[in-house]
C-alpha positions as a Markdown table, in Angstrom:
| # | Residue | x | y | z |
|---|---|---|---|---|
| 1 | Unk | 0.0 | 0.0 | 0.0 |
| 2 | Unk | 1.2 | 4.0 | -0.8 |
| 3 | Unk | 1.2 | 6.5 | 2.1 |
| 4 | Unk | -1.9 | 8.5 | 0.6 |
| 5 | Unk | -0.5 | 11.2 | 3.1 |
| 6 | Unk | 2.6 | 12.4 | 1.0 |
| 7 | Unk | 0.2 | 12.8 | -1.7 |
| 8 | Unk | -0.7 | 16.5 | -2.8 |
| 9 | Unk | -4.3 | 17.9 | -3.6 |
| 10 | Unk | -5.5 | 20.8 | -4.9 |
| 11 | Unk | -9.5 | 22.2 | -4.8 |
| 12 | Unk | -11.4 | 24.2 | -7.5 |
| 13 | Unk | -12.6 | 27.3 | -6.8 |
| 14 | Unk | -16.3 | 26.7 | -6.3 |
| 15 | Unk | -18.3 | 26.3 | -9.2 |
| 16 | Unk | -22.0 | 25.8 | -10.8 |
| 17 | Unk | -22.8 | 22.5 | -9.8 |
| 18 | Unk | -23.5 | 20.2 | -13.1 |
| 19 | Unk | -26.2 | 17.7 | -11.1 |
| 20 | Unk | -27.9 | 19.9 | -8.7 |
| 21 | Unk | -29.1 | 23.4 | -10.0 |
| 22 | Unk | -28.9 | 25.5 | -6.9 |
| 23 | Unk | -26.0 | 24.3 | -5.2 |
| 24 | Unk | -21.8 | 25.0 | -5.7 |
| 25 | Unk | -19.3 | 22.4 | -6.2 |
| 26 | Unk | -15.9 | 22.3 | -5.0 |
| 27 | Unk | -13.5 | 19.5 | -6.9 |
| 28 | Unk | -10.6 | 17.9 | -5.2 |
| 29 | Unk | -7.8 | 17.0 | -7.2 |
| 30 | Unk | -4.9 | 14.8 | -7.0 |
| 31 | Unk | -1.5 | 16.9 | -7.5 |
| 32 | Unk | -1.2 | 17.2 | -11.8 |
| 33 | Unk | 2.6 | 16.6 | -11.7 |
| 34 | Unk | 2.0 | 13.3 | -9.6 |
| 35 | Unk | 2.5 | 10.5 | -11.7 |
| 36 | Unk | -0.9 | 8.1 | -13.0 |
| 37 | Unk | 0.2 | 5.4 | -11.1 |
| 38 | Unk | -2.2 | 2.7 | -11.1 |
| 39 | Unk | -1.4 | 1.4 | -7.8 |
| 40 | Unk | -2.2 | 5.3 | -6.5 |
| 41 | Unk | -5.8 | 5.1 | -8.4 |
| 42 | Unk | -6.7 | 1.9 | -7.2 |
| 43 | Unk | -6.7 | 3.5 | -3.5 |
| 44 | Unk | -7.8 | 6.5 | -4.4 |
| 45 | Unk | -11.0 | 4.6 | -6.0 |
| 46 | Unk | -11.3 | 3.0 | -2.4 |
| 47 | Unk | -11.7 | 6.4 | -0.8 |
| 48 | Unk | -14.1 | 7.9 | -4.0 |
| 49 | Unk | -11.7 | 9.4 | -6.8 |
| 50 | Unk | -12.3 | 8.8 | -9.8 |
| 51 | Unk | -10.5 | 9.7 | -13.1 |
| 52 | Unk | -11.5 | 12.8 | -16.1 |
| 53 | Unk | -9.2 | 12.5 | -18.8 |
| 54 | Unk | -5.4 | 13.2 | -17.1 |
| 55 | Unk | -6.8 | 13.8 | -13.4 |
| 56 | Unk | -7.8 | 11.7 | -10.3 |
| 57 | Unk | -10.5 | 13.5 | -8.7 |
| 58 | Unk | -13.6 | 13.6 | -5.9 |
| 59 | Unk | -16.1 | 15.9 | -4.9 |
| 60 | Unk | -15.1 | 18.3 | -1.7 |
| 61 | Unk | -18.1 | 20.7 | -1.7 |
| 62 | Unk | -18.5 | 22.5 | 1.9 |
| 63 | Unk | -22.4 | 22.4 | 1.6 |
| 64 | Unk | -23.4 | 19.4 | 0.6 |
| 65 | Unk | -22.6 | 15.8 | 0.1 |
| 66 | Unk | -25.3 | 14.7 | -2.2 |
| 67 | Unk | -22.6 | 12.8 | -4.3 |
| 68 | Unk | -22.0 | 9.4 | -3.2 |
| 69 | Unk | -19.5 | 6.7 | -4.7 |
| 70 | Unk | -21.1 | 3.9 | -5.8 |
| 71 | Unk | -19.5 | 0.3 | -6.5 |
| 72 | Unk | -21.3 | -3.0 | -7.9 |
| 73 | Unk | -19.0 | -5.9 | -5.6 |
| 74 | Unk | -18.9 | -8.5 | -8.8 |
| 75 | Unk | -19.0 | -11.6 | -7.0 |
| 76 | Unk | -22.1 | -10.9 | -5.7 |
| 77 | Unk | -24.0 | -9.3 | -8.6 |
| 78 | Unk | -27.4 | -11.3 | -9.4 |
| 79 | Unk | -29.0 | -10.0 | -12.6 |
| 80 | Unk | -33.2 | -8.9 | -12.4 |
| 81 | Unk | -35.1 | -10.6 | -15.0 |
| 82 | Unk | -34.8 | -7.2 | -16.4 |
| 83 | Unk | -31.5 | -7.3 | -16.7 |
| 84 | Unk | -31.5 | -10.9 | -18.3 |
| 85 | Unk | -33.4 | -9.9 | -20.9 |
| 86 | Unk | -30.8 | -7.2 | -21.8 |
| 87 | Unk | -28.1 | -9.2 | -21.9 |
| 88 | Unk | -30.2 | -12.1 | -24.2 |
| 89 | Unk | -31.5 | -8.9 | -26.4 |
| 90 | Unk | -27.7 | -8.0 | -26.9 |
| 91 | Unk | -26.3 | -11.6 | -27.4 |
| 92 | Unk | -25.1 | -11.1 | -30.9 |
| 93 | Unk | -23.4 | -8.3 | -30.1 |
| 94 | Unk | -19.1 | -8.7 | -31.0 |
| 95 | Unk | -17.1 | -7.3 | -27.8 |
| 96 | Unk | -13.3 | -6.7 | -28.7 |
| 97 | Unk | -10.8 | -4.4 | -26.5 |
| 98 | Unk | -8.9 | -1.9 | -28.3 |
| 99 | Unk | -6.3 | 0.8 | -27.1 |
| 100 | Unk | -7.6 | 4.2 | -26.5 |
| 101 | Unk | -7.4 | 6.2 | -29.6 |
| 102 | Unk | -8.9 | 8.7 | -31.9 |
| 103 | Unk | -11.0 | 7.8 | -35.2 |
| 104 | Unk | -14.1 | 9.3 | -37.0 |
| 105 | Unk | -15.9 | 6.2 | -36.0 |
| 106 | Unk | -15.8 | 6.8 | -32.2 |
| 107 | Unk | -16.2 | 10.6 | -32.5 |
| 108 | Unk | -18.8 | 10.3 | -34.7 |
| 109 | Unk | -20.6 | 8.1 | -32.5 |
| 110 | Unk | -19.5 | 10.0 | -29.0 |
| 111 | Unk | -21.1 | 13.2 | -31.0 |
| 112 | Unk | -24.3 | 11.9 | -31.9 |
| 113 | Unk | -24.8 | 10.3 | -28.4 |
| 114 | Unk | -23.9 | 13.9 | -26.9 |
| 115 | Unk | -26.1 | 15.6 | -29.0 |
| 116 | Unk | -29.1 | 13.3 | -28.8 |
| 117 | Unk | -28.7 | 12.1 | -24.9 |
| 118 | Unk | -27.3 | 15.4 | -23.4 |
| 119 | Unk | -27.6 | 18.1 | -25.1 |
| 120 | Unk | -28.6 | 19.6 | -21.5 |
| 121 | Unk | -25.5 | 18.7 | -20.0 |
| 122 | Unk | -22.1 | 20.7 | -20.1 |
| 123 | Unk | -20.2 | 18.0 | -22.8 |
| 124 | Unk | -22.6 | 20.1 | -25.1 |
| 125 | Unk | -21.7 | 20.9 | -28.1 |
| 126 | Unk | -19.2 | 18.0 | -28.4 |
| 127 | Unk | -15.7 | 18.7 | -29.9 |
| 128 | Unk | -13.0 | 16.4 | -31.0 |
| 129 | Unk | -10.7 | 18.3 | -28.4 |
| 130 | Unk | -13.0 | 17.6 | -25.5 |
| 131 | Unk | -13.2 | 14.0 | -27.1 |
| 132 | Unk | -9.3 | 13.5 | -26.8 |
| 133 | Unk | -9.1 | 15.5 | -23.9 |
| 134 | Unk | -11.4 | 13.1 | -21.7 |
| 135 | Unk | -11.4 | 10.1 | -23.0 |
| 136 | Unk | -8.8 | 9.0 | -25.0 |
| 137 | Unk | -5.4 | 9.3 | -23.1 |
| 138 | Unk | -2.2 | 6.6 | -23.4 |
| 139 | Unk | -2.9 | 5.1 | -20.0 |
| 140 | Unk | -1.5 | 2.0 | -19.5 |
| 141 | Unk | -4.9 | 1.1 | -17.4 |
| 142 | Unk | -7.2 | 2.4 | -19.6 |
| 143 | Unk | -9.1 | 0.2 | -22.8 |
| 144 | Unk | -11.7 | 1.1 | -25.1 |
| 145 | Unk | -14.3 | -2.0 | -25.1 |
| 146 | Unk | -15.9 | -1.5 | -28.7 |
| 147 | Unk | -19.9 | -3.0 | -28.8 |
| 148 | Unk | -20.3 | -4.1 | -32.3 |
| 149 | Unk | -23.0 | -5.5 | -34.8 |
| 150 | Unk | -21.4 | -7.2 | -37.2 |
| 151 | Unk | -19.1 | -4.4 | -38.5 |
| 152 | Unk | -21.4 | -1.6 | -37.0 |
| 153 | Unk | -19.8 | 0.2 | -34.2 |
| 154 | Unk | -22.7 | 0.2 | -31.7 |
| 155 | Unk | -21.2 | 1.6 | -28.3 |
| 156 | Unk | -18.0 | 1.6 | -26.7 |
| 157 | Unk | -17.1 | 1.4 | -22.5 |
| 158 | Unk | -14.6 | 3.4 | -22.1 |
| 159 | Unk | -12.7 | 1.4 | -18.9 |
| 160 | Unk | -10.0 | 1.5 | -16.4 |
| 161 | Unk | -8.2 | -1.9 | -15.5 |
| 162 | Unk | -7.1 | -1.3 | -11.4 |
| 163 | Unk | -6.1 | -4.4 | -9.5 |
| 164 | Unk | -9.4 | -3.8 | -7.0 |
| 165 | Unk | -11.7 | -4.0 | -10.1 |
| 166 | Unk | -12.8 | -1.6 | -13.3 |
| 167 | Unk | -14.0 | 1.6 | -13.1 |
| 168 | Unk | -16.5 | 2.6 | -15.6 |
| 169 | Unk | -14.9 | 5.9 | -17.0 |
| 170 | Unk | -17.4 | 6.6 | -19.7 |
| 171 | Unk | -19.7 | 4.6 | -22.1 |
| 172 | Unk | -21.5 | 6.2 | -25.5 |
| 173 | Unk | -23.6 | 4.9 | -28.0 |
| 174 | Unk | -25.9 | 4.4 | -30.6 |
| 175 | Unk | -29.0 | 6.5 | -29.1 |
| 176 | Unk | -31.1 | 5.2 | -32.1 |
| 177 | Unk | -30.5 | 1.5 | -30.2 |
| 178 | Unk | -33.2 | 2.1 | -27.6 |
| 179 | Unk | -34.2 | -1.2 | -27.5 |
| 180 | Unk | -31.1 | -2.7 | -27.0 |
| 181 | Unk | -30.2 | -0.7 | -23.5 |
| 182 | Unk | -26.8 | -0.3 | -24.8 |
| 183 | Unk | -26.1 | 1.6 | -21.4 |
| 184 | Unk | -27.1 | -0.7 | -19.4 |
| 185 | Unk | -25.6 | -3.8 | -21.4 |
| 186 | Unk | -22.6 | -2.5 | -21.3 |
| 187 | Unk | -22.5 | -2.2 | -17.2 |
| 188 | Unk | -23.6 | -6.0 | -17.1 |
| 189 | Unk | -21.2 | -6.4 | -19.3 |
| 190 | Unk | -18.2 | -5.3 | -17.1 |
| 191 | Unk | -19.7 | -6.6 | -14.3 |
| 192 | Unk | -19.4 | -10.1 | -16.2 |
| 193 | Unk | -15.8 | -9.1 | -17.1 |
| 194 | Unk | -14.1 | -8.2 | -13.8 |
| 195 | Unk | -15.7 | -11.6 | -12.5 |
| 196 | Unk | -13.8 | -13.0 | -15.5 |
| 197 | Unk | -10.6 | -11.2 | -14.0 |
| 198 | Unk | -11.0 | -12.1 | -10.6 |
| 199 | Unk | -11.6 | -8.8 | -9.6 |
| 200 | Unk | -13.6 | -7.4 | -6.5 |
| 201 | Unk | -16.1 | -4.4 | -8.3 |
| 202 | Unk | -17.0 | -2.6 | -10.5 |
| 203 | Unk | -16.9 | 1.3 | -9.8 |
| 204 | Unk | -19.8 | 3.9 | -11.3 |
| 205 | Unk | -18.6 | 6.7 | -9.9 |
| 206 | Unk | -21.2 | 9.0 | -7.5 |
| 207 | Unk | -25.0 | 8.6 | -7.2 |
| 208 | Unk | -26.8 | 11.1 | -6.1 |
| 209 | Unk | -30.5 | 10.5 | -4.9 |
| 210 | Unk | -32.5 | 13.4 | -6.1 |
| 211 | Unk | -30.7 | 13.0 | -9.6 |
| 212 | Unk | -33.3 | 11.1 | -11.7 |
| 213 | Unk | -30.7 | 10.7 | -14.5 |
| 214 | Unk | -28.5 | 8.6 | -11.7 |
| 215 | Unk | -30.9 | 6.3 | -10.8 |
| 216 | Unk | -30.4 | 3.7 | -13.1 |
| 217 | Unk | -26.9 | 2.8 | -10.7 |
| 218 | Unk | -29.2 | 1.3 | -8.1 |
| 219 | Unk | -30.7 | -1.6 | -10.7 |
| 220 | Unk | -27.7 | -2.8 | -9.6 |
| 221 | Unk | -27.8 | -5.1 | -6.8 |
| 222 | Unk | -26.4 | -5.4 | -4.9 |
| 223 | Unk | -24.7 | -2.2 | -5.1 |
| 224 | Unk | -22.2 | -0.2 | -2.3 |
| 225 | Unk | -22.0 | 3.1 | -1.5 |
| 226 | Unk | -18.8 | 4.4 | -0.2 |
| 227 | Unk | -20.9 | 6.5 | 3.8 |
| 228 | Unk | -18.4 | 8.0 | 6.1 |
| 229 | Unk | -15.4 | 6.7 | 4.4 |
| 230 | Unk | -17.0 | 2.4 | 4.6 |
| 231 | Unk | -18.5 | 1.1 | 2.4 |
| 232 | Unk | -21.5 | 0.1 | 3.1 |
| 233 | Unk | -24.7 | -2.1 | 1.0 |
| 234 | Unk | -27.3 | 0.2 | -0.2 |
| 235 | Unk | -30.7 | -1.7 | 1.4 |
């Protein structure tokens, strides 16, 4: 284990918060000249970082605490009926893992996903720089998990590979595929894969309650929440 106390961290000025309307945000980042170690991230994921593009980072706002890390423990992980009939829907679906890069293919899907799925949301408009920027960064950790039909790029899981489990960076996809729950296939889908690997969870990133755009994390079950530094089963 690293001595998370020699670390360095540095806080945003407070900000417009992108979930709740009426509230500031605060960010907590990990030092930029600190190296992406991936033994640093995977206990920094145990105590709520996540990654954006080049940075390790967690909420630190002083006013609220509405954000809550959110893990699915693999092992565990029984799928609804709902959730069977996802993963049977999306059965002839080709999975590959690819090296993150840039092509027209993924930013022409990324854009049309933006445009279409959150258009309300501050990655509007998309741009190939914010495209390279956050997602696609030579990471030794990171993969690109392409969703294909055939030839037909259909979604791609943009994933980090820690030694405590994946953490689900980013995913985008065909918004015309509403039947197929791409979004949602693709979480089974790691949570299948990390068993696969022997690893412990699979991490969302935060859930917040009064978001309704965030409650699709707690299908998930079962499904931890990281409450006064434990994580603790969400009941």
């Amino acid at each position: 284990m690293t001595s998370l106390a020699r670390l360095k961290f540095y806080a945003t000025q407070p900000h417009a918060c992108s979930y709740l309307p009426d509230e500031q945000a605060t960010t907590l980042f990990l030092d930029p000249s600190q190296p992406m170690d991936v033994g640093i991230y995977a206990e920094l994921s145990e105590i709520g970082f996540r990654r954006s593009g080049d940075h390790l980072y967690r909420p630190h706002c002083q006013r609220c605490s509405a954000c809550i890390p959110a893990r699915i423990p693999a092992r565990d992980f029984q799928p609804s009926r709902q959730q069977k009939r996802i993963l049977k829907r999306n059965g002839d679906l080709d999975i590959s893992e690819v090296r993150p890069r840039f092509t027209e293919e993924y930013y022409g899907l990324y854009s049309r996903y933006i445009e279409t799925r959150h258009a309300d949301g501050d990655m509007y408009p998309p741009t190939r720089d914010q495209f390279n920027t956050f997602l696609v960064r030579d990471l030794p950790f990171c993969r690109f998990y392409e969703f294909r039909l055939e030839s037909r790029l259909l979604a791609v899981a943009v994933t980090d590979v820690l030694s405590n489990g994946l953490s689900a960076v980013y995913t985008f996809y065909a918004p015309e595929e509403e039947r197929r729950s791409l979004g949602r296939f693709a979480i089974l889908w790691q949570i299948a894969e990390a068993r696969r690997l022997g690893l412990d969870a699979v991490y969302l990133g935060y859930w917040i309650k009064s978001c309704r755009k965030m409650n699709y994390k707690t299908e998930y079950r079962p499904i931890e929440l990281l409450v006064n530094q434990r994580w603790v089963n969400l009941t």
